[in-house]
C-alpha positions as CSV (number, residue, x, y, z in Angstrom):
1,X,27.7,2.5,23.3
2,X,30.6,2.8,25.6
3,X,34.4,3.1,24.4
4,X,35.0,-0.8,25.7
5,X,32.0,-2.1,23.6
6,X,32.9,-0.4,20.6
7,X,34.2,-3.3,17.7
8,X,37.4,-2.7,16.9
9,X,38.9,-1.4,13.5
10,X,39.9,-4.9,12.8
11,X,36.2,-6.1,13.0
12,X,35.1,-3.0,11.0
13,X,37.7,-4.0,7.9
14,X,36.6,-8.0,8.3
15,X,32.9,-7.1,8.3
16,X,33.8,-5.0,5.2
17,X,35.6,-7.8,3.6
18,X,32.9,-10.1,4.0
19,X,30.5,-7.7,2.3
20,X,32.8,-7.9,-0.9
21,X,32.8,-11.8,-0.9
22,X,29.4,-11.7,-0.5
23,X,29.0,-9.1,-3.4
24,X,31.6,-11.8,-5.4
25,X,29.0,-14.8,-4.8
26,X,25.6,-12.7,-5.6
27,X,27.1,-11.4,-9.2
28,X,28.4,-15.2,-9.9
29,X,24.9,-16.4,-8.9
30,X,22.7,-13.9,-10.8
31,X,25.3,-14.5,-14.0
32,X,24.7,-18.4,-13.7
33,X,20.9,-18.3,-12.9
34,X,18.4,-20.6,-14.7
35,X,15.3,-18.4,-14.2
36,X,13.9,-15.0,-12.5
37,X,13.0,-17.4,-9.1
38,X,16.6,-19.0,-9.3
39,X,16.7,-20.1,-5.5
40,X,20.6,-19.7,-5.7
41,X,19.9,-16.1,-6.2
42,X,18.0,-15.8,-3.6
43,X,20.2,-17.2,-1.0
44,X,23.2,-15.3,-2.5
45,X,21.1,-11.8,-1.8
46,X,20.3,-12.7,1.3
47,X,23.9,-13.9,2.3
48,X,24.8,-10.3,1.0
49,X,22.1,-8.6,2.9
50,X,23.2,-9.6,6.0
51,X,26.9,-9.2,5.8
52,X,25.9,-5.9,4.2
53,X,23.6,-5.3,7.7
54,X,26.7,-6.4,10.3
55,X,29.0,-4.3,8.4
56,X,26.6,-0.6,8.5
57,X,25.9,-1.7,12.3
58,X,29.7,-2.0,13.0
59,X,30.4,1.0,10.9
60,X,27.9,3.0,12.7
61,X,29.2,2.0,16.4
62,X,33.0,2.6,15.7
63,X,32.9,5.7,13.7
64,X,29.2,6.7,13.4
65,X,28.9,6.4,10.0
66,X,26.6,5.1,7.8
67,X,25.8,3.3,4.4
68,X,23.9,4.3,1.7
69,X,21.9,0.7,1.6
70,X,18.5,-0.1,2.0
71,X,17.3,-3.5,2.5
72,X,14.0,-4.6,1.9
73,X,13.3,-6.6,5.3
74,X,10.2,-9.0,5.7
75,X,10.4,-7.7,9.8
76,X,8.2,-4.3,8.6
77,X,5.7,-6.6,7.0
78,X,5.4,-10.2,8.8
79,X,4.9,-11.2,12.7
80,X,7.2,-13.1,14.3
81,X,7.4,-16.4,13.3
82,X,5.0,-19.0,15.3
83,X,5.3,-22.1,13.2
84,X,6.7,-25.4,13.9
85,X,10.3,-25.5,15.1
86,X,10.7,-28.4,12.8
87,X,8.0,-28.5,10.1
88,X,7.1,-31.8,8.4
89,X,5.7,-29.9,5.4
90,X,5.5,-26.7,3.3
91,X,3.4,-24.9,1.1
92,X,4.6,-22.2,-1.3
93,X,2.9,-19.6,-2.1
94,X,3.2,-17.5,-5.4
95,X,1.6,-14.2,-6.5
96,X,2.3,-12.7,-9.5
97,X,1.0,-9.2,-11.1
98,X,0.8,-8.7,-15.3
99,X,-0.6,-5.5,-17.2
100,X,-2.0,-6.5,-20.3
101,X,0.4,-4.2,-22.5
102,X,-0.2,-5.0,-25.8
103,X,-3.7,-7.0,-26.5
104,X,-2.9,-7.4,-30.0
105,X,0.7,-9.3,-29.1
106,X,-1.4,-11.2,-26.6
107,X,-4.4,-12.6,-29.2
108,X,-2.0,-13.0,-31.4
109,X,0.3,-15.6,-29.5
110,X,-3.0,-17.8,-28.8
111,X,-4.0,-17.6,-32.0
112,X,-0.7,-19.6,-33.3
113,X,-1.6,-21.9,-30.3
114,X,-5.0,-22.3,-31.8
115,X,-3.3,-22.8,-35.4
116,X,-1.3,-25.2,-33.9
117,X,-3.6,-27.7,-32.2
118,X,-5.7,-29.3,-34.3
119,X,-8.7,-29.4,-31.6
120,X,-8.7,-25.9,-31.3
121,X,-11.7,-24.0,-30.7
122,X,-11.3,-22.0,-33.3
123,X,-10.7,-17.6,-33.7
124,X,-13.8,-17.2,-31.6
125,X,-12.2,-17.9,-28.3
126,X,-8.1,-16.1,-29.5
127,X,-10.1,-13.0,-30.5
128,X,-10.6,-11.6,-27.2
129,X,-8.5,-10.8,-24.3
130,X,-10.1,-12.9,-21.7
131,X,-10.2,-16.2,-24.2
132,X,-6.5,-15.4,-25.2
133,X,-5.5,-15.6,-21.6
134,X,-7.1,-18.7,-20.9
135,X,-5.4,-20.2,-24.0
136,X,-1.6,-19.1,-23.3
137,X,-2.2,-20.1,-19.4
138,X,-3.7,-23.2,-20.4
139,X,-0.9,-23.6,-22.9
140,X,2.1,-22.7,-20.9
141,X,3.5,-23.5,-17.5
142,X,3.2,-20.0,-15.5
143,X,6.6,-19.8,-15.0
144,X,7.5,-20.0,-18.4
145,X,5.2,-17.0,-18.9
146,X,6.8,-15.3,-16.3
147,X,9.6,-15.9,-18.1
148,X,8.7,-14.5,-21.7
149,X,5.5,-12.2,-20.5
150,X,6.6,-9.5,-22.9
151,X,5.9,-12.5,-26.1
152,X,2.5,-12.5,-24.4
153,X,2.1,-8.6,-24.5
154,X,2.1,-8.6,-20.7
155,X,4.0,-6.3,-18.8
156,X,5.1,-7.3,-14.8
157,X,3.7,-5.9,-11.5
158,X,4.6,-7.0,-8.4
159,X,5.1,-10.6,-7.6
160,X,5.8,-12.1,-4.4
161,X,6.4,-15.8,-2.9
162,X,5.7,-17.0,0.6
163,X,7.3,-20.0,1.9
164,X,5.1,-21.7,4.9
165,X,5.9,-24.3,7.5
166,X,3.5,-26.9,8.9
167,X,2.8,-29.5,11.2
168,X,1.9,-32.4,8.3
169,X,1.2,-32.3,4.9
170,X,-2.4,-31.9,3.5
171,X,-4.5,-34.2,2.7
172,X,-5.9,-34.7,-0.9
173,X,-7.8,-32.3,-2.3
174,X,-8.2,-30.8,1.5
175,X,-7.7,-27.0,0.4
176,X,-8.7,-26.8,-3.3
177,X,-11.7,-25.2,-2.6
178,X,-9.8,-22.2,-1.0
179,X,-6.3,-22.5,-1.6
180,X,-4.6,-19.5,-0.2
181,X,-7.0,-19.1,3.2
182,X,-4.1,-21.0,4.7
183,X,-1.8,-18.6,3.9
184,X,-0.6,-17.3,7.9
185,X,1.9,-14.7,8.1
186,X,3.1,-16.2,11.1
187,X,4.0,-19.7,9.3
188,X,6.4,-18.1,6.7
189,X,9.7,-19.1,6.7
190,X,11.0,-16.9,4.4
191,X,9.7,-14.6,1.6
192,X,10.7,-12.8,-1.9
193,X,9.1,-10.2,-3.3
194,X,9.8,-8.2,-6.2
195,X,8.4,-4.6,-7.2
196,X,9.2,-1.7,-8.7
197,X,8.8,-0.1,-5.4
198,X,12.2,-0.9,-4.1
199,X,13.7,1.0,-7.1
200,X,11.2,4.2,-6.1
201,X,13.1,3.8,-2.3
202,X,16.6,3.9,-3.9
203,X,16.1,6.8,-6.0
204,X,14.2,8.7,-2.9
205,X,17.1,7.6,-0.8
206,X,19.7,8.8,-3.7
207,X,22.0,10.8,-1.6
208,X,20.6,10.7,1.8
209,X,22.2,9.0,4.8
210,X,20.9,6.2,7.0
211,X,20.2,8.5,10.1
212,X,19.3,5.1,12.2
213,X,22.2,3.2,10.9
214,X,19.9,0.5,9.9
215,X,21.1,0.2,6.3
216,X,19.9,-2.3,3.9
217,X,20.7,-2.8,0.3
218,X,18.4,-3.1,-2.6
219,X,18.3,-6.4,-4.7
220,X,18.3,-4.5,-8.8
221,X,15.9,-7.5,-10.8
222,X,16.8,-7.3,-15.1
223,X,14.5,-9.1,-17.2
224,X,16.2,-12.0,-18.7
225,X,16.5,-12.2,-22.7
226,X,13.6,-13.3,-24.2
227,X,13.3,-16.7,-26.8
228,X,10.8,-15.9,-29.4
229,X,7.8,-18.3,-29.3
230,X,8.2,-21.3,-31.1
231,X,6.1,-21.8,-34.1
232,X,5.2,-25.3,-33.6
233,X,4.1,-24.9,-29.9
């Protein structure tokens, strides 16, 4: 880049500025958040990934330096988006991974649901792993188990949602029988995912610089406090 194309310092310390406001409106969001897929969270991390982006490009062009950042960026995974310029519908896509930690914990939680309802089936279907899921799933909205997994002796993978544009809405029952064939790459909007993954980057990153100046930051994701199950569920 040529001396007369170079942003000024001025630009440097605004873009820099911005990157704390946006730093100021991510904490206030992820203190005030309702739930691990808060969409106010979402926007506030990627209102701070961006302003975090501009800033590390400008830094990079005035005084070739670099951030330690890394962001995550749905460009290295998706194509380019070829959807409707102005969708009439969406679908929304969610994946979620669980280990099942502690089978104990987990029969034990459907058991009190079986307690509980009087039409229960009885111990024979809490008293293994694959009838206890059914129950707790059957029992509690997903994510509300998202939510309190490690009640349910579930430990979290990866999880990931997919926003996807189209034309019109489906009809009825149009795409029951194979819900997530529709699920083009090139129709989503936007994306979040969550694995442990990113932390592995930040650690092998620890230290290193951004030799591309491309530098990205890393969204950390605490588990909220957990409720104990309720006893009359």
């Amino acid at each position: 880049m040529s001396d007369a194309a170079q942003p000024t310092a001025a630009e440097v310390r605004a873009a820099a500025e911005a990157v704390k406001t946006a730093l100021d409106r991510h904490l206030a969001a992820v203190e005030r958040r309702t739930g691990e897929d808060d969409p106010a969270v979402y926007e506030a991390f990627n209102e701070l990934a961006a302003a975090a982006e501009v800033y590390d490009e400008l830094l990079y062009d005035r005084y070739d330096e670099v951030t330690p950042f890394e962001i995550p960026g749905a460009e290295d995974s998706l194509p380019p988006y070829e959807g409707p310029e102005e969708p009439n519908a969406l679908s929304v896509l969610i994946r979620r991974d669980y280990a099942v930690a502690e089978p104990q914990r987990l029969m034990a939680q459907a058991q009190r649901v079986e307690a509980a309802d009087d039409g229960g089936a009885g111990a024979e279907v809490s008293a293994t792993v694959h009838g206890a899921l059914g129950i707790l799933f059957g029992e509690f909205e997903a994510d509300e188990i998202a939510s309190r997994h490690k009640e349910f002796g579930l430990e979290e993978g990866d999880s990931t949602l997919w926003v996807l544009a189209a034309e019109e809405p489906a009809d009825p029952g149009e795409w029951l029988e194979t819900p997530f064939d529709q699920a083009d790459p090139g129709r989503v909007v936007c994306r979040f995912d969550v694995s442990s993954v990113f932390d592995d980057i930040e650690d092998d990153g620890e230290g290193d610089d951004d030799e591309d100046g491309d530098g990205d930051l890393v969204d950390d994701i605490e588990d909220e406090d957990l409720e104990p199950l309720d006893a009359d569920r």
